[in-house]
N, C-alpha and C positions, 0 to 999 in steps of 0.2 A: 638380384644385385647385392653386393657383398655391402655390408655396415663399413663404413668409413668412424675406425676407433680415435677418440680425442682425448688431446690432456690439456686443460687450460691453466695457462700462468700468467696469474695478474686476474683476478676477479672483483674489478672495480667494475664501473659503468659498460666499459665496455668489452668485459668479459664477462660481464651476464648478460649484455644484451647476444652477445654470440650462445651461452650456456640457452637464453629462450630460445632463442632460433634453431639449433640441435631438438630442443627437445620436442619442438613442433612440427619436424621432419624426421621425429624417433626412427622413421624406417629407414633412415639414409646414415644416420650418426648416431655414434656410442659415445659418450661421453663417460670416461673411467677415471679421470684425476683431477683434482684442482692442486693450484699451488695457489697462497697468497699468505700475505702477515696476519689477517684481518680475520678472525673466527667466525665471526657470523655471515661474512663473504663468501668463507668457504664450504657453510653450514647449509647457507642458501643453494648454492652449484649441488651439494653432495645430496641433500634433498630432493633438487629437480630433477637429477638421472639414477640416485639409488645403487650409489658403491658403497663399498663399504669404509670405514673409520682408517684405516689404514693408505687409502690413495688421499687421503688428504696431509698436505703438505704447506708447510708452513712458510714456504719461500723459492726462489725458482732454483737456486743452488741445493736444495734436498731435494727435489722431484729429479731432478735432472743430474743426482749422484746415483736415482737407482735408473738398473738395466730399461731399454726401452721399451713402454708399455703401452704403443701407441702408433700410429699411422701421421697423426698430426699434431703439432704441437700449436693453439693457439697463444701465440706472445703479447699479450694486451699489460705490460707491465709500466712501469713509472718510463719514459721516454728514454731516461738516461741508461737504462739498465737493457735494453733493446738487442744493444750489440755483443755483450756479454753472452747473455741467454741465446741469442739467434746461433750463435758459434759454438754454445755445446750442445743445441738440439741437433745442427747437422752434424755436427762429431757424431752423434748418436745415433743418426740416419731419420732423422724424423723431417718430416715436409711438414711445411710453416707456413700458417697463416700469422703474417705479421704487420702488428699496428705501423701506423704510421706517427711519429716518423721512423724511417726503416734504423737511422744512427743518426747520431749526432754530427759527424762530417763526414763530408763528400766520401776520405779516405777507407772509411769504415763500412759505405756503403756499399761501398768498392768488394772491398773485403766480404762482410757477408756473398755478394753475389756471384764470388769466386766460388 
């Protein structure tokens, strides 16, 4: 079975609790990038999968200006920032595991799901 590659954005609680879960099923998921503001956040992710200094990113707008490097984007970022990020990861063709909540209104969620 083929490795399922991942980028996580937002690595607070509950994107490392997604980053432990990857790496506890290594055989099934790659985990190749983090985004977040938080250094030691990212320090934490980039140590449990073993990329290197360069897939770490310091925010979901610099991960997601480069080319796509990845099968799936986990979006565990601030609530507000959800719908932003969900709409340039499918611009970029990446399948999403996304927190809840999916947008802030109804309108947005709409949109992501187009």
């Amino acid at each position: 079975m083929k490795k399922i590659s991942v980028i996580i954005i937002g690595a607070g609680d509950r994107g490392n609790s997604y980053s432990k879960h990857m790496a506890d099923m290594a055989d099934r998921y790659d985990v190749v990038a983090v985004a977040d503001p938080v250094a030691v956040r990212r320090k934490r992710i980039q140590s449990r999968h073993g990329f290197a200094d360069s897939a770490c990113f310091s925010g979901w707008e610099e991960i997601l200006k480069q080319p796509k490097m990845a099968d799936v984007a986990v979006i565990a970022t601030m609530d507000d920032q959800h719908y932003e990020t969900a709409l340039k990861a499918i611009d970029l063709g990446y399948h999403l595991l996304l927190e809840k909540p999916v947008a802030q209104t109804a309108k947005e969620c709409v949109e992501i799901a187009k």
